[in-house]
C-alpha positions in Angstrom: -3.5 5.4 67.6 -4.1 2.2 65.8 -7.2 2.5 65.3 -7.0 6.3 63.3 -4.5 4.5 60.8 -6.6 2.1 59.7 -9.0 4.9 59.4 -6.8 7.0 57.0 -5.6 4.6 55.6 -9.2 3.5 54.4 -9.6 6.9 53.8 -6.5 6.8 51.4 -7.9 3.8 49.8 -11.2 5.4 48.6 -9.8 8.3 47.5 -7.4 6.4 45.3 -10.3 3.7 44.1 -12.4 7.4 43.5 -9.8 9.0 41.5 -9.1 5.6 39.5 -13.1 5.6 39.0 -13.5 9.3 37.3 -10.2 8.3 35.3 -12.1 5.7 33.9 -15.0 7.3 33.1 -13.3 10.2 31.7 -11.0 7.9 28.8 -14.4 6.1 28.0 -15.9 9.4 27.3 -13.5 10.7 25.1 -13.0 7.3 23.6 -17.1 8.1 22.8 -16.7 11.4 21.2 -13.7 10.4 19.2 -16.0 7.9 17.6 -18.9 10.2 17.2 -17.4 12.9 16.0 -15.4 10.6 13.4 -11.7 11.0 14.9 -9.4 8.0 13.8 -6.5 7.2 15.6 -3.8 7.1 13.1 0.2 5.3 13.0 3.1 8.1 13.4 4.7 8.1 10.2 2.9 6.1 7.6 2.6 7.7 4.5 -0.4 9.0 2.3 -1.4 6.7 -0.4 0.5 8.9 -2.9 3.7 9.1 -1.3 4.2 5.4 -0.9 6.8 3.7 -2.7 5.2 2.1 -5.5 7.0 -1.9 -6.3 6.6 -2.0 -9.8 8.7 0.9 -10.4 11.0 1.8 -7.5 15.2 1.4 -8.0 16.7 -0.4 -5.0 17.9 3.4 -3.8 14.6 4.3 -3.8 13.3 1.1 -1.7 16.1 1.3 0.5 14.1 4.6 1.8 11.3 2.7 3.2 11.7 2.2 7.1 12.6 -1.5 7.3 14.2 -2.5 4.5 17.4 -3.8 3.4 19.4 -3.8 0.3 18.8 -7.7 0.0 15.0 -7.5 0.6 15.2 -4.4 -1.9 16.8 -6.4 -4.8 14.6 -9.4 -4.5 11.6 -6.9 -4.8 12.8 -5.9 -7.9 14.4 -9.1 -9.6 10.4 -10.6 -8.5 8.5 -7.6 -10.7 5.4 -7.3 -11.8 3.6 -7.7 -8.7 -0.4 -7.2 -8.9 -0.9 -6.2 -5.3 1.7 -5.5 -2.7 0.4 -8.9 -0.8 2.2 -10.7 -3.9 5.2 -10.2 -1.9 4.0 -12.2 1.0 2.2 -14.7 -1.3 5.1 -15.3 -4.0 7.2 -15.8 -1.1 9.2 -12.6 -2.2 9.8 -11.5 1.1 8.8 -13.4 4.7 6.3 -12.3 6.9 8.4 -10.3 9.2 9.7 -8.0 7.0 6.4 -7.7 4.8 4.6 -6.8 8.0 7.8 -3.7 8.5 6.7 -2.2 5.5 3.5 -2.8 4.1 2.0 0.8 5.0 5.0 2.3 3.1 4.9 0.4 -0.2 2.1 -0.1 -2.7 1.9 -1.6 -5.9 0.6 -0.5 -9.2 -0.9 -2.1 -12.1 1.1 -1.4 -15.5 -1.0 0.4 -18.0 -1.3 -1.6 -21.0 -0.2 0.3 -23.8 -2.5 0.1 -26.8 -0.9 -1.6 -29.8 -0.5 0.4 -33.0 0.0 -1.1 -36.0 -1.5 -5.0 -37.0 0.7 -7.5 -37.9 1.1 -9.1 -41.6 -0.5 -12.1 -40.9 -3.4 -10.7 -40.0 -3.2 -8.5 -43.3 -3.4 -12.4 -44.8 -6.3 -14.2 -43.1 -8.5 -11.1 -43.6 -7.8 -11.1 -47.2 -4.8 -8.4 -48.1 -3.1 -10.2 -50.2 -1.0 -7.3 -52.4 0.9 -4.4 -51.7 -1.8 -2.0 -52.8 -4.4 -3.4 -50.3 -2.5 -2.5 -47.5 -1.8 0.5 -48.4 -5.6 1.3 -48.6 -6.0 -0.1 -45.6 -3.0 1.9 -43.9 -5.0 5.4 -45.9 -8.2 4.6 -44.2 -7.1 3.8 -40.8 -4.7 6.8 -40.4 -2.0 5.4 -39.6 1.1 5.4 -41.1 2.8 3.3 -43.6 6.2 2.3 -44.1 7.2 6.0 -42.5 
């Protein structure tokens, strides 16, 4: 009877070691056609680019929406501003790594548009050689814009 045990129970064995085998085989196959057909693996959760909150312009309230963050960590991010990438805040030492790690795929950070200046200052008027009233108001008539409004 001892001997037909050890028999099953080898039997058992390479069943198990079979089923283990074809398990195997199976997750490296689909691991295969994930990667050919172009299936990425994405995080639960994270955001689309455009629905991230953005650092440059974003109140504490709205911060305080990202997962991970606290009123404290919110306030620094905005008493820190501008930031030119949202690595600044690791780099700058806004916020430590910990928390930075929490919420970098929920924030982003973009550039201010630099508004175009209108208008030239007086001095300028004087080095390039308006001197009187009347040349800059020629110079205000050709350019188009306005003077003294």
């Amino acid at each position: 009877m001892g001997a037909e045990n050890g028999v099953v129970r080898g039997k058992v064995v390479s069943a198990v070691l079979a089923l283990a085998m074809a398990g195997g085989a199976l997750v490296a196959l689909g691991a295969r056609e994930a990667r050919a057909t172009g299936a990425v693996a994405t995080k639960r959760g994270v955001p689309a680019p455009e629905e991230r909150v953005d650092i440059n312009r974003a109140s504490v309230a709205e911060l305080m929406k990202v997962p991970g963050m606290t009123s404290s960590w919110a306030g620094r991010i905005v008493r820190f501003r501008p930031y030119r990438a949202k690595s600044d805040l690791l780099e700058r030492g806004v916020l430590p790594s910990a928390v930075y790690d929490r919420i970098k795929d929920y924030v982003v950070a973009h550039r201010e548009k630099k508004q175009e200046r209108v208008g030239v200052q007086f001095h300028s008027f004087c080095v390039s050689g308006f001197y009187s009233f009347a040349d800059l108001q020629f110079y205000f008539q050709k350019s188009g814009e306005p003077f003294f409004s």
